[in-house]
PDB file of the backbone (N, CA, C, O) and the ligand in Angstrom, with CONECT records:
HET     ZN  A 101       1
ATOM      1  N   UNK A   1      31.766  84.433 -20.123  1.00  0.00           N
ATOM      2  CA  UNK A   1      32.420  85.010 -21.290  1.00  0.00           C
ATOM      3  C   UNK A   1      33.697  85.715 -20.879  1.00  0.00           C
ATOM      4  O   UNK A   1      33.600  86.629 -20.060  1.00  0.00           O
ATOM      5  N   UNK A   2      35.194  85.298 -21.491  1.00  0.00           N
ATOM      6  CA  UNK A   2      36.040  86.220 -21.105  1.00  0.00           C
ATOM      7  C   UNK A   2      36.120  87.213 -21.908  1.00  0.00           C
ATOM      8  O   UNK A   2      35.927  87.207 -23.123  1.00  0.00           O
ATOM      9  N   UNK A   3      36.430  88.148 -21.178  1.00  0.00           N
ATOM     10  CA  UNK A   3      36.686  89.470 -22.070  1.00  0.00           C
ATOM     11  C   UNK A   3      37.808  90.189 -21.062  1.00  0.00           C
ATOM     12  O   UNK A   3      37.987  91.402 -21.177  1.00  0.00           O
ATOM     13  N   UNK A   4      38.513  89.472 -20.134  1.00  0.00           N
ATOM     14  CA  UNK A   4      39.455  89.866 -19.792  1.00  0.00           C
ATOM     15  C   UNK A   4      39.309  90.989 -18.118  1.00  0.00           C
ATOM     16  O   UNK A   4      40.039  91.464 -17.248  1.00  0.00           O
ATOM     17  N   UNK A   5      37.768  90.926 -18.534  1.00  0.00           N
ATOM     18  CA  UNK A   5      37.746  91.892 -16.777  1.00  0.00           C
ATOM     19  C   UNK A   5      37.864  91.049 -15.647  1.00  0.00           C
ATOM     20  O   UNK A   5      37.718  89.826 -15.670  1.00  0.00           O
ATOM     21  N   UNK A   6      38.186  91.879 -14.464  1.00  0.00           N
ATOM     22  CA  UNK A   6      38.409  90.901 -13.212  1.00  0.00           C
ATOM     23  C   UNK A   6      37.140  91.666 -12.445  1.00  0.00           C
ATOM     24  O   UNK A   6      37.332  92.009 -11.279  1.00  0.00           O
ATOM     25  N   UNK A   7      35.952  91.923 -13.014  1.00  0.00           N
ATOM     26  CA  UNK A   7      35.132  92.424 -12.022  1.00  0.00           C
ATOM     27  C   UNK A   7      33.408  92.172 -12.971  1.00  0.00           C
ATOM     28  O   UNK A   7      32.567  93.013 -13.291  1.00  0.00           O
ATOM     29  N   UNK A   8      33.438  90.607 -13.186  1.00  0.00           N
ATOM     30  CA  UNK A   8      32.562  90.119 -13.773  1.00  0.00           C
ATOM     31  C   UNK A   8      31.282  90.402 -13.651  1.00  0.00           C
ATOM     32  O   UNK A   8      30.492  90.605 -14.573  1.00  0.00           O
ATOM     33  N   UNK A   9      30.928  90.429 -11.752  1.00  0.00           N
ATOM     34  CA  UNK A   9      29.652  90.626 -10.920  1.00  0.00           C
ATOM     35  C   UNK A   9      29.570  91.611 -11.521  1.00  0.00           C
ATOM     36  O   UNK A   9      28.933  91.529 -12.570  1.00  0.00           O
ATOM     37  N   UNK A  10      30.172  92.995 -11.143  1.00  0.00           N
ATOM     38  CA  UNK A  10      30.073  94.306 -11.228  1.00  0.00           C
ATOM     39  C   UNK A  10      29.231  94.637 -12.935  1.00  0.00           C
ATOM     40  O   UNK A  10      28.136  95.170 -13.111  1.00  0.00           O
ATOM     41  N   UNK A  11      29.893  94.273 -13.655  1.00  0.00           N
ATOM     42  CA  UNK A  11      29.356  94.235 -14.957  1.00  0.00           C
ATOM     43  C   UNK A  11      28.193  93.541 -15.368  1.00  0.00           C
ATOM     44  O   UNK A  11      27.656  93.852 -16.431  1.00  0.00           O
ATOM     45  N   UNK A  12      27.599  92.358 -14.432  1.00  0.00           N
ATOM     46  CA  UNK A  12      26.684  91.997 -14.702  1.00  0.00           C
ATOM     47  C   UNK A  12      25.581  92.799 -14.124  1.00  0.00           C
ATOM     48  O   UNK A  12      24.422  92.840 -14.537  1.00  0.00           O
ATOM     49  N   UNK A  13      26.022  93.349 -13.247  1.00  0.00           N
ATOM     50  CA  UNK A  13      24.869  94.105 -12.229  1.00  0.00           C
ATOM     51  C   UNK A  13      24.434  95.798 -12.746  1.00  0.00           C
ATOM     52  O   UNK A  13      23.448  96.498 -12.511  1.00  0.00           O
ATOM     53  N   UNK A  14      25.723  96.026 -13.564  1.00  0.00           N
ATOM     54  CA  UNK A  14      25.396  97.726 -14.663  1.00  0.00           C
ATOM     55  C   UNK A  14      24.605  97.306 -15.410  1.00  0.00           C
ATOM     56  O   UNK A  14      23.549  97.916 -15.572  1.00  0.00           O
ATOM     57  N   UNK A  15      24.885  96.106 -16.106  1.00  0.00           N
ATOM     58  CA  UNK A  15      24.747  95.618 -17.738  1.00  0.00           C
ATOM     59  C   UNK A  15      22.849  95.825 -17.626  1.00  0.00           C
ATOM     60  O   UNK A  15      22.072  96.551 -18.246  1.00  0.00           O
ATOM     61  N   UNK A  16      22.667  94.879 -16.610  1.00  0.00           N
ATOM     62  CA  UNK A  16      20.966  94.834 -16.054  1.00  0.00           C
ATOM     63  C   UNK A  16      20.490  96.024 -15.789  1.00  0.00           C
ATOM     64  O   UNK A  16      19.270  96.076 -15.948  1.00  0.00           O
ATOM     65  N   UNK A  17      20.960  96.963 -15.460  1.00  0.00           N
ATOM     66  CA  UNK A  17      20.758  98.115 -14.888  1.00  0.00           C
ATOM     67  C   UNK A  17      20.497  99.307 -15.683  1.00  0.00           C
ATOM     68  O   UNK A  17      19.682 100.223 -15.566  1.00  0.00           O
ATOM     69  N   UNK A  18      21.474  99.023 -16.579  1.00  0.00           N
ATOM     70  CA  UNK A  18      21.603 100.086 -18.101  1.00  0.00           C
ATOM     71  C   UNK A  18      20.705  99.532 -19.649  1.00  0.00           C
ATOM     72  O   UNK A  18      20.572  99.995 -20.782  1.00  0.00           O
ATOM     73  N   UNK A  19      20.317  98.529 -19.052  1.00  0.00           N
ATOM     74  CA  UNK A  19      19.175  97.434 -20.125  1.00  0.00           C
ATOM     75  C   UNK A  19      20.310  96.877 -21.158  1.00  0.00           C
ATOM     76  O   UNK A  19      19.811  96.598 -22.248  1.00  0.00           O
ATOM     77  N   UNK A  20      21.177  96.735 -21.109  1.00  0.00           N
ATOM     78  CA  UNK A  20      22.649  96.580 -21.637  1.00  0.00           C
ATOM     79  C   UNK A  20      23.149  97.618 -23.194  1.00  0.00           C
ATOM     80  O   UNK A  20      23.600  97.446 -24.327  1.00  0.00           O
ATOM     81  N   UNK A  21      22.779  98.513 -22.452  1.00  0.00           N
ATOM     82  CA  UNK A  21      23.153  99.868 -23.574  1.00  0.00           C
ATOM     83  C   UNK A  21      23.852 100.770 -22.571  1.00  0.00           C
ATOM     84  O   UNK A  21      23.875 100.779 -21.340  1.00  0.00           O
ATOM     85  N   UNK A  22      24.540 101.700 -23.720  1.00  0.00           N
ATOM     86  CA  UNK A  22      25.423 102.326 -23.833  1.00  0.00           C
ATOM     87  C   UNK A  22      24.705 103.810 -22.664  1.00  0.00           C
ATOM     88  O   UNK A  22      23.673 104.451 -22.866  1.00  0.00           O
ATOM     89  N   UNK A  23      25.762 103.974 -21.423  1.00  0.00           N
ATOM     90  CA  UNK A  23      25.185 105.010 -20.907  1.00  0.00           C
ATOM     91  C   UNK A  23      25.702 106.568 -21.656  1.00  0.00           C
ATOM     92  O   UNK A  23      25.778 107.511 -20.869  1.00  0.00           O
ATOM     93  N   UNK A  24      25.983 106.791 -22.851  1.00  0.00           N
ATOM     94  CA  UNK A  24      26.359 107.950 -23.244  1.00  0.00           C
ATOM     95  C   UNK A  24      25.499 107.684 -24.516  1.00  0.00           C
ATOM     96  O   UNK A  24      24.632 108.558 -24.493  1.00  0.00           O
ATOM     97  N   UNK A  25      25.394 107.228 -25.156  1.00  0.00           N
ATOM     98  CA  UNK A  25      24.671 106.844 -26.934  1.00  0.00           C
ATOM     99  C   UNK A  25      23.560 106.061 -26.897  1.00  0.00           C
ATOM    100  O   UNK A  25      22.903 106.077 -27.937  1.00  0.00           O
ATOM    101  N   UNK A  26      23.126 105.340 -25.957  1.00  0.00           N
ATOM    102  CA  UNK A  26      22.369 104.330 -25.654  1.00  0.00           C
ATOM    103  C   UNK A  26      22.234 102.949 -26.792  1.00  0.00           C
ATOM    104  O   UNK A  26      21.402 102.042 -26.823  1.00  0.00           O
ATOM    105  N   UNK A  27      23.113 103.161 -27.447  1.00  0.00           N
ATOM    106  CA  UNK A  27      23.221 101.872 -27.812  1.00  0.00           C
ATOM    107  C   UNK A  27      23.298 100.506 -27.286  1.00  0.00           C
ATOM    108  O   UNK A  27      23.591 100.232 -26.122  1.00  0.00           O
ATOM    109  N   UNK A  28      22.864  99.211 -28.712  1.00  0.00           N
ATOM    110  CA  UNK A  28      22.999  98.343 -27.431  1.00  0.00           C
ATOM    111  C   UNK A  28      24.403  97.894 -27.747  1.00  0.00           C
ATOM    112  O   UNK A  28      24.949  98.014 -28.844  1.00  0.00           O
ATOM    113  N   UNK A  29      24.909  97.380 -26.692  1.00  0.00           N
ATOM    114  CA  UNK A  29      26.591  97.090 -26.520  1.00  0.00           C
ATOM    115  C   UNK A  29      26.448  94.988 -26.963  1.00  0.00           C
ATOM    116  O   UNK A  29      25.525  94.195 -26.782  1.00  0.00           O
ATOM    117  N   UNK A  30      27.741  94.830 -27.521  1.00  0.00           N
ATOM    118  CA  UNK A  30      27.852  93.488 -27.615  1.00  0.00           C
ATOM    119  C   UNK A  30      29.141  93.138 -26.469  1.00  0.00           C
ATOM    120  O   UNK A  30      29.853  94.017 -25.983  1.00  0.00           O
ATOM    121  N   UNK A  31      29.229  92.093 -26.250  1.00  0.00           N
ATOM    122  CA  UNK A  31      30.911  91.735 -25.351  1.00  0.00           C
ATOM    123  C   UNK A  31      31.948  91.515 -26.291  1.00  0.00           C
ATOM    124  O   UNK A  31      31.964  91.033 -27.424  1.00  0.00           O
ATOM    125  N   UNK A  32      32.517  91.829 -25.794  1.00  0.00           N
ATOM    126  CA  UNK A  32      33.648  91.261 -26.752  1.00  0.00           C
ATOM    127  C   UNK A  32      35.196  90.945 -26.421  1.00  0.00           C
ATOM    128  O   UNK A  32      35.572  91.524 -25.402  1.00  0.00           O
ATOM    129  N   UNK A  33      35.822  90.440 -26.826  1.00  0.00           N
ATOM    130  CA  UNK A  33      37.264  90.013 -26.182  1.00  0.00           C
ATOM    131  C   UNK A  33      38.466  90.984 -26.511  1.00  0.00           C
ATOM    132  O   UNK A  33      38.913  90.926 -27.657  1.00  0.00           O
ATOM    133  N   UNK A  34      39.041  91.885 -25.602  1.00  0.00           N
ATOM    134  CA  UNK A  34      39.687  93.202 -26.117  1.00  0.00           C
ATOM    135  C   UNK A  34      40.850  92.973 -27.074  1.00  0.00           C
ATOM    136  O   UNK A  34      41.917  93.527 -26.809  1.00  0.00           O
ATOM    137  N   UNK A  35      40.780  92.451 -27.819  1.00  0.00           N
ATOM    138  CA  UNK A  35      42.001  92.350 -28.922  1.00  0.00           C
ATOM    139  C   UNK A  35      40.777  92.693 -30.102  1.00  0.00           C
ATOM    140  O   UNK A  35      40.926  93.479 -31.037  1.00  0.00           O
ATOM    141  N   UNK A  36      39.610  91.941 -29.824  1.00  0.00           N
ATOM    142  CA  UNK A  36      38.444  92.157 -31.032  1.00  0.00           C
ATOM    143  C   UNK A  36      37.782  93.514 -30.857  1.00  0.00           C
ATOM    144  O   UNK A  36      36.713  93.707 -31.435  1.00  0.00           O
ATOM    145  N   UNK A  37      38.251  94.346 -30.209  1.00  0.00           N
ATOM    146  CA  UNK A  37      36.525  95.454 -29.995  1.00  0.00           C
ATOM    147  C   UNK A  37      36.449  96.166 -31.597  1.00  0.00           C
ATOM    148  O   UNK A  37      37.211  96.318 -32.552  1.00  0.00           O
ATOM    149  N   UNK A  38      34.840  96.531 -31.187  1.00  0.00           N
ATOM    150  CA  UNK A  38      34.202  96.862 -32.333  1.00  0.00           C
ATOM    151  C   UNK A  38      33.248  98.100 -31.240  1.00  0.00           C
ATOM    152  O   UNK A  38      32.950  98.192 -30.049  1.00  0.00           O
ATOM    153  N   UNK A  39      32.985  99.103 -32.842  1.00  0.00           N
ATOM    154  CA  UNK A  39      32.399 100.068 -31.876  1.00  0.00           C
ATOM    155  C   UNK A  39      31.225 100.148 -30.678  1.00  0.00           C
ATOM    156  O   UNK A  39      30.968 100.906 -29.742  1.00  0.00           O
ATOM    157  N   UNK A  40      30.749  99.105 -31.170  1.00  0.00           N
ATOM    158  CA  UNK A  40      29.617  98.818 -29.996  1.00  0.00           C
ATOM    159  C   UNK A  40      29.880  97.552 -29.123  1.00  0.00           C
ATOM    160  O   UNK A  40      29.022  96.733 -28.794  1.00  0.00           O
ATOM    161  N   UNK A  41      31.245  97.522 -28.790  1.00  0.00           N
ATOM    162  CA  UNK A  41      31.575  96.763 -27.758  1.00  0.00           C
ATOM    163  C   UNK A  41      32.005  97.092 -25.930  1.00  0.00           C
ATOM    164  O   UNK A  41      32.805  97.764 -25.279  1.00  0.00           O
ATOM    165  N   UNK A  42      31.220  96.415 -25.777  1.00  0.00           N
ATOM    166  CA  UNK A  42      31.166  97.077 -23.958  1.00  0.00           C
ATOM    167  C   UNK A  42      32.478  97.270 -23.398  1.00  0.00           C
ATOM    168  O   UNK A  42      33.542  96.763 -23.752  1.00  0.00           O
ATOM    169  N   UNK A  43      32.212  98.162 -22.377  1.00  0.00           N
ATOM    170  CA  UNK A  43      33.670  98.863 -21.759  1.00  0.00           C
ATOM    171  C   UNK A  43      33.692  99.665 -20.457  1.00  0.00           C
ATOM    172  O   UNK A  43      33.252 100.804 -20.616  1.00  0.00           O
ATOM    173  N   UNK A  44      33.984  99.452 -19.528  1.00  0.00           N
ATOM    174  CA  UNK A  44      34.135  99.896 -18.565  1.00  0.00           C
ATOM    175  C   UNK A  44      34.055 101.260 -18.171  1.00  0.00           C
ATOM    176  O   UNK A  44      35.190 101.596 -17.834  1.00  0.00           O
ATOM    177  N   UNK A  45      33.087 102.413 -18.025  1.00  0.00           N
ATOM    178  CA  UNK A  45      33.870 103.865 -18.301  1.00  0.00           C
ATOM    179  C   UNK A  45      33.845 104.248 -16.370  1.00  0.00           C
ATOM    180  O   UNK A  45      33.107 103.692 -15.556  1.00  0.00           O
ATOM    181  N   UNK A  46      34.668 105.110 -16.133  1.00  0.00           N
ATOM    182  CA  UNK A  46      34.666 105.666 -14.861  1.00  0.00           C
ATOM    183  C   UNK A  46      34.097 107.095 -15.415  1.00  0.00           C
ATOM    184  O   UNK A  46      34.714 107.675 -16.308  1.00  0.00           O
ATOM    185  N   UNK A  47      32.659 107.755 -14.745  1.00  0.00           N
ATOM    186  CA  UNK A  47      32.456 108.915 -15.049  1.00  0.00           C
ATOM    187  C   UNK A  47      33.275 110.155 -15.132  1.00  0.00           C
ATOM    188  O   UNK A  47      33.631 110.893 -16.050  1.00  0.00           O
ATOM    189  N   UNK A  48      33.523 110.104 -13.266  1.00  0.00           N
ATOM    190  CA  UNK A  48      34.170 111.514 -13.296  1.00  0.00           C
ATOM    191  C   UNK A  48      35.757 110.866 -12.942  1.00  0.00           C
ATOM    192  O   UNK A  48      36.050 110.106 -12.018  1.00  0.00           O
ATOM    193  N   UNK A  49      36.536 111.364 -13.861  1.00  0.00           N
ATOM    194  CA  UNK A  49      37.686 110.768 -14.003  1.00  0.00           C
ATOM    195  C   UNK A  49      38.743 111.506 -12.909  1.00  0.00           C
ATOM    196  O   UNK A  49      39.890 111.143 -12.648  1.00  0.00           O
ATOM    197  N   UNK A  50      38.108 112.490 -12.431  1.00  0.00           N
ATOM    198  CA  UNK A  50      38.993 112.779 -11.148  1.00  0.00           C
ATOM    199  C   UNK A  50      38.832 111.943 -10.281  1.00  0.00           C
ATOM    200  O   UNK A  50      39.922 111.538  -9.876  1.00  0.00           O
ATOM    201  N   UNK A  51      37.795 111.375  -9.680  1.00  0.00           N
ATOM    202  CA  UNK A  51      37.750 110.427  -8.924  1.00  0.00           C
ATOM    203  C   UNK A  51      38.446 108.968  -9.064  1.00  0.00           C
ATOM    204  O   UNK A  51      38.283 108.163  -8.147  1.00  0.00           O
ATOM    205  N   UNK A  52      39.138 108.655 -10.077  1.00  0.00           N
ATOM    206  CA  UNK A  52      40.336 107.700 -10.388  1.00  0.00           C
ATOM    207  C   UNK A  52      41.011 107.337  -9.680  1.00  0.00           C
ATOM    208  O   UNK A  52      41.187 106.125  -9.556  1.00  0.00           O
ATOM    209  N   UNK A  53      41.998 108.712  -8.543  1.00  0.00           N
ATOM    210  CA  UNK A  53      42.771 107.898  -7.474  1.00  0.00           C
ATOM    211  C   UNK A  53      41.497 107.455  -6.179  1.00  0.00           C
ATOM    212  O   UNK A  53      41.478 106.381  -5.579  1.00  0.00           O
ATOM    213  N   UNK A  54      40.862 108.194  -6.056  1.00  0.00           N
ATOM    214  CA  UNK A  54      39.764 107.726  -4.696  1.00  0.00           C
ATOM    215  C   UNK A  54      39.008 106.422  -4.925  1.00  0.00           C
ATOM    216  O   UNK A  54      38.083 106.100  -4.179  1.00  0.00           O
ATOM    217  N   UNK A  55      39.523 105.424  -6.290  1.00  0.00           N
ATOM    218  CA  UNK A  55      38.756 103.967  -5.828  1.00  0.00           C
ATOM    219  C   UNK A  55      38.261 103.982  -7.144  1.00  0.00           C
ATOM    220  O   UNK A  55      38.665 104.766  -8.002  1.00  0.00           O
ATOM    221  N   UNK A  56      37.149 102.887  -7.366  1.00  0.00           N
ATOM    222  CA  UNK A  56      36.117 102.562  -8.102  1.00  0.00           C
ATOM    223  C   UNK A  56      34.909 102.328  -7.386  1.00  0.00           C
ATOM    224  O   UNK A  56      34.084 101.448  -7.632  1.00  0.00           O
ATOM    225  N   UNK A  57      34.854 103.462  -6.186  1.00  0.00           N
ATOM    226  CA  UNK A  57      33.432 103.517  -6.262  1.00  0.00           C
ATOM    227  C   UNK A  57      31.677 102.703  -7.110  1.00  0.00           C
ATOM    228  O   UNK A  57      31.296 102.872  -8.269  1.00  0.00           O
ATOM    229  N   UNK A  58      31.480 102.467  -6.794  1.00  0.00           N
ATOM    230  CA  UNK A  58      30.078 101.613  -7.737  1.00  0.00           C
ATOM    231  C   UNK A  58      29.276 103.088  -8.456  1.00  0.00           C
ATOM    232  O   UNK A  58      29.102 103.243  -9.665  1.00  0.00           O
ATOM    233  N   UNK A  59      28.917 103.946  -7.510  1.00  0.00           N
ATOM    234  CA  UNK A  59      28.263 105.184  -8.348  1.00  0.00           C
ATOM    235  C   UNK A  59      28.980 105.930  -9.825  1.00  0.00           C
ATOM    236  O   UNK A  59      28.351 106.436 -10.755  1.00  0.00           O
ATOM    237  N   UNK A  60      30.747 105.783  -9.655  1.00  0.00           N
ATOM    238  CA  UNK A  60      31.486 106.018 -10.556  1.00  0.00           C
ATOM    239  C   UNK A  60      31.753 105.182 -12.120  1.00  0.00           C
ATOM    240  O   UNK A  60      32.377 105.361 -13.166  1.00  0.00           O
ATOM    241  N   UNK A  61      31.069 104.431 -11.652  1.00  0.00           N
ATOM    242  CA  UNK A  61      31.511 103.747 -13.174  1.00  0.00           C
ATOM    243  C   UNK A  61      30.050 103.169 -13.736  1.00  0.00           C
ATOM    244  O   UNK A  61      29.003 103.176 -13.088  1.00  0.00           O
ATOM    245  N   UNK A  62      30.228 102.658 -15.121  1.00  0.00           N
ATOM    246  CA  UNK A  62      29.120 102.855 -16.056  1.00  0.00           C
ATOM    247  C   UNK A  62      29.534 101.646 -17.168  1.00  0.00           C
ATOM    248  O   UNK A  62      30.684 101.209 -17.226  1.00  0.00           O
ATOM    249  N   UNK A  63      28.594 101.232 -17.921  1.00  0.00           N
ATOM    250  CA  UNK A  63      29.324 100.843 -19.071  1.00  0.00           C
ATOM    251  C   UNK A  63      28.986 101.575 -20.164  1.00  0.00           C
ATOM    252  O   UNK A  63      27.907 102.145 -20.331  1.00  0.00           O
ATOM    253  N   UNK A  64      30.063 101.555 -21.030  1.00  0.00           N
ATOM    254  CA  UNK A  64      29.570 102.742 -22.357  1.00  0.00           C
ATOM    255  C   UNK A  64      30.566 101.816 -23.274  1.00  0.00           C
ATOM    256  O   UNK A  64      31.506 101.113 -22.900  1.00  0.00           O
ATOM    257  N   UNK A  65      29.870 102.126 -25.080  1.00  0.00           N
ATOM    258  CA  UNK A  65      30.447 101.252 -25.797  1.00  0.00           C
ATOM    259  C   UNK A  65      31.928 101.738 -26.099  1.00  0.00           C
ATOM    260  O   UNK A  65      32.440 102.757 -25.638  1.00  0.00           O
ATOM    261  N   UNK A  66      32.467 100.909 -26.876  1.00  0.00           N
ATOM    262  CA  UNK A  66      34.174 100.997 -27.444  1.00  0.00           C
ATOM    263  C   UNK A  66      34.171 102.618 -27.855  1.00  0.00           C
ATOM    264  O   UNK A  66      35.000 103.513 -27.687  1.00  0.00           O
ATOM    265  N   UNK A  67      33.001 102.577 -28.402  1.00  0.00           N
ATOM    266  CA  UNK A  67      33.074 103.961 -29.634  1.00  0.00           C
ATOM    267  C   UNK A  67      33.193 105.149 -28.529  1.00  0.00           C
ATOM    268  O   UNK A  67      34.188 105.856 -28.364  1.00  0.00           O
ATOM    269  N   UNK A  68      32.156 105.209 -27.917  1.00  0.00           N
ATOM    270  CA  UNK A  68      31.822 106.941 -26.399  1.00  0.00           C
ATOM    271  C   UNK A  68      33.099 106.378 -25.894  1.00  0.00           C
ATOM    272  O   UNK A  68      33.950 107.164 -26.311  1.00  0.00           O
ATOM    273  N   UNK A  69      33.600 105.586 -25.325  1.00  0.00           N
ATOM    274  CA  UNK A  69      34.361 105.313 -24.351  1.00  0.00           C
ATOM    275  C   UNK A  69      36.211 105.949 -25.219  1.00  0.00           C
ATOM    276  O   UNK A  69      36.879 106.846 -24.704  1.00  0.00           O
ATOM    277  N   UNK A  70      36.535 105.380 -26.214  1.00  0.00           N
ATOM    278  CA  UNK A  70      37.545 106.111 -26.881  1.00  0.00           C
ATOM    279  C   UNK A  70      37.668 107.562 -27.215  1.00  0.00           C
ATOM    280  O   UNK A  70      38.689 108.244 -27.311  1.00  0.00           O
ATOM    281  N   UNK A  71      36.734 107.807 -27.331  1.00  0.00           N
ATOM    282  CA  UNK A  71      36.226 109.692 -27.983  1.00  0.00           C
ATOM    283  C   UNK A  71      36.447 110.307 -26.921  1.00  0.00           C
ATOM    284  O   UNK A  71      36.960 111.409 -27.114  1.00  0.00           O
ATOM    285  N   UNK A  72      36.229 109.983 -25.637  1.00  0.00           N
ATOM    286  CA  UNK A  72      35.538 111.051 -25.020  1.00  0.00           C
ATOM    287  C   UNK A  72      36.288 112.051 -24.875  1.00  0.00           C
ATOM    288  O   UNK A  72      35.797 113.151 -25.129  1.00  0.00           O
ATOM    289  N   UNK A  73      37.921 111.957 -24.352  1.00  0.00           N
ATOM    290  CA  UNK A  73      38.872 112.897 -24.127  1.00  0.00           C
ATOM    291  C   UNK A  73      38.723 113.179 -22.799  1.00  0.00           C
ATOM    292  O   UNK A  73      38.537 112.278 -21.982  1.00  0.00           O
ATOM    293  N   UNK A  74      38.792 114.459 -22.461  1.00  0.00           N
ATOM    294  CA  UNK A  74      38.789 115.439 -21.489  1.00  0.00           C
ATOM    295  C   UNK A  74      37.431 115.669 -20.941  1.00  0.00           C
ATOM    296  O   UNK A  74      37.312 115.818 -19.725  1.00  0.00           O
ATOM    297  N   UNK A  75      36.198 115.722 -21.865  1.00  0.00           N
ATOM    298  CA  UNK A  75      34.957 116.072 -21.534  1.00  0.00           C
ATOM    299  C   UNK A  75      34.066 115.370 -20.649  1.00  0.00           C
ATOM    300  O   UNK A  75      33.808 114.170 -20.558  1.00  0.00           O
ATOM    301  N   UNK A  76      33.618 116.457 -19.966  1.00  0.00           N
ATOM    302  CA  UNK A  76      33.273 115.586 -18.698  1.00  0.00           C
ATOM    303  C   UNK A  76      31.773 114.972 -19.265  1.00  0.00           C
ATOM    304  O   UNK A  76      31.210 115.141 -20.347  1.00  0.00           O
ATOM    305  N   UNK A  77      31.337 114.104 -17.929  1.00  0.00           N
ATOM    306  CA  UNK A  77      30.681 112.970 -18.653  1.00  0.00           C
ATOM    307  C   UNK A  77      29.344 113.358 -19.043  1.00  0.00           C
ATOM    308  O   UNK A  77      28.777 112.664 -19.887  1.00  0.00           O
ATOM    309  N   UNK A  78      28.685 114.487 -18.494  1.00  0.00           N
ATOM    310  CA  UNK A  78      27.460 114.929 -18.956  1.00  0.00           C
ATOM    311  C   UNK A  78      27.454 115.614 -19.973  1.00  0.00           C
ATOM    312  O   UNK A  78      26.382 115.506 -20.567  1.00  0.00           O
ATOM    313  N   UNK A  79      28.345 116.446 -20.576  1.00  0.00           N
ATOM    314  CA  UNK A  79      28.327 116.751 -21.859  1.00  0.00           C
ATOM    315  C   UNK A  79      28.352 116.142 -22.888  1.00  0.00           C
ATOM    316  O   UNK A  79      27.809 116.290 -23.983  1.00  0.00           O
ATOM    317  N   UNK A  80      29.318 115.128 -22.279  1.00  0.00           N
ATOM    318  CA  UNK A  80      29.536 113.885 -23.870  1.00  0.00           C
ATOM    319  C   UNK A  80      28.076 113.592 -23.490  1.00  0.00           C
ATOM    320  O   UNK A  80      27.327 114.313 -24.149  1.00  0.00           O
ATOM    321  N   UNK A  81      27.651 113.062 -22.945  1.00  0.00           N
ATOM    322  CA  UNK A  81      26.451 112.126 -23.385  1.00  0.00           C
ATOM    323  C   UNK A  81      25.542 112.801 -24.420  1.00  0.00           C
ATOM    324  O   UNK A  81      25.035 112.250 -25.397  1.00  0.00           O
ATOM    325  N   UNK A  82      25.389 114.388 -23.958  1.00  0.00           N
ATOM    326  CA  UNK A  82      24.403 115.326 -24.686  1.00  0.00           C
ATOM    327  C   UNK A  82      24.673 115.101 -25.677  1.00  0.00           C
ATOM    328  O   UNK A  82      23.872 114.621 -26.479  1.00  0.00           O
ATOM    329  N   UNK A  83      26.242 115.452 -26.031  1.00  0.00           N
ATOM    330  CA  UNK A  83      26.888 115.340 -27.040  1.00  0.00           C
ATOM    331  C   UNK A  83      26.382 113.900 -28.113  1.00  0.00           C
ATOM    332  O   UNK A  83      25.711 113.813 -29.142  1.00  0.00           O
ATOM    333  N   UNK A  84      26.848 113.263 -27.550  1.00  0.00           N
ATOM    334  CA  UNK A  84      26.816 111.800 -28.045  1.00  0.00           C
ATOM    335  C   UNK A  84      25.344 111.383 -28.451  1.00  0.00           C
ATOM    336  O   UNK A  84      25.058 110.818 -29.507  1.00  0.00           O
ATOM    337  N   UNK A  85      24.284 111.814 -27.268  1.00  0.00           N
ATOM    338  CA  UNK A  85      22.979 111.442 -27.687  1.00  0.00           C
ATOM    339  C   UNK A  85      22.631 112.283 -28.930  1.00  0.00           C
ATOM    340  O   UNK A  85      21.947 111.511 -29.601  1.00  0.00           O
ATOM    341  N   UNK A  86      22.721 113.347 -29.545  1.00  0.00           N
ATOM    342  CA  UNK A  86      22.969 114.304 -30.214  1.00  0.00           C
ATOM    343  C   UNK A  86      23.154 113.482 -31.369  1.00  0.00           C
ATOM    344  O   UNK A  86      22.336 113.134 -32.221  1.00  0.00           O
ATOM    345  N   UNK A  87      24.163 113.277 -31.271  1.00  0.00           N
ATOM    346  CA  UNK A  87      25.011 112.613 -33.017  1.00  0.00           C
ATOM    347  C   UNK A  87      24.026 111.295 -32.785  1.00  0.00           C
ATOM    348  O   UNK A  87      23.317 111.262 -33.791  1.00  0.00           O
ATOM    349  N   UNK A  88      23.734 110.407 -32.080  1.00  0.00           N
ATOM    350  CA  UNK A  88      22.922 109.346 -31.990  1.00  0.00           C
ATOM    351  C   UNK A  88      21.807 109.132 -33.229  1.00  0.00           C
ATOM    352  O   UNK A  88      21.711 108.467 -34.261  1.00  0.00           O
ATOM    353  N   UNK A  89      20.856 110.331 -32.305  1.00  0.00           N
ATOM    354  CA  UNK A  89      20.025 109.845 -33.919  1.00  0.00           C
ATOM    355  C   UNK A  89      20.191 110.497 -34.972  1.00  0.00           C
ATOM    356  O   UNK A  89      19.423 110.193 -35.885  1.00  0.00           O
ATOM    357  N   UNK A  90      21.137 111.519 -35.228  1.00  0.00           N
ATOM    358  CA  UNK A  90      21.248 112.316 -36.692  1.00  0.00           C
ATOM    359  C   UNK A  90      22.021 110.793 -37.084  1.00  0.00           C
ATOM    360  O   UNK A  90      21.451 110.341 -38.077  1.00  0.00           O
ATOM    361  N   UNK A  91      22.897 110.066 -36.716  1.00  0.00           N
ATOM    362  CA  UNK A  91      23.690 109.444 -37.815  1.00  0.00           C
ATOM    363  C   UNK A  91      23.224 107.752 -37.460  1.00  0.00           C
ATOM    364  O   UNK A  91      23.418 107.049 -38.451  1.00  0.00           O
ATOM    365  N   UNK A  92      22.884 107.286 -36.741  1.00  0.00           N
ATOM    366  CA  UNK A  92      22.473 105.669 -36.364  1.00  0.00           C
ATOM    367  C   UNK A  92      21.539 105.184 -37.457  1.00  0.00           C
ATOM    368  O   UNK A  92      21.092 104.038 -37.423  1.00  0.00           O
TER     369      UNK A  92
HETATM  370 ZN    ZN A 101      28.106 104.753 -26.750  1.00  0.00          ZN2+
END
């Protein structure tokens, strides 16, 4: 499936890993081709975003859908999730 990443393995090996849901909302994620995303479309997230210049590490990154992955801002990644799991089931 293209969806435009150059790190196909890598994503197949989270995707299995995360039961192919969302590591902040736990939703389940669809693929999708990035001109199409939709909120529950898979996405690459790097946790701790300081670690950005030191690589892509494998422990650093995650997949989380279109929706957690746009929001998040500034907040680091364990709060959003609280956060996020939070709004999860009041509004899903
Ligand atoms: Zn999510």
């Amino acid at each position: 499936m293209g969806n435009g990443s150059h790190r196909p393995e890598l994503r197949a090996i989270l995707r299995e890993k995360q039961g192919g849901r969302c590591c902040y909302c736990d939703v389940r994620m669809r693929i999708s081709f990035k001109s199409k995303m939709r909120p529950d479309s898979e996405t690459l997230e790097h946790l701790d975003r300081r670690a950005d210049r030191g690589g892509n590490e494998r422990g650093n990154i995650a997949l989380a859908c279109y929706r957690c992955n746009t929001g998040r801002g500034d907040a680091d990644w364990l709060t959003y999730k609280t956060i996020r799991r939070g709004e999860h089931y009041e509004r899903w």
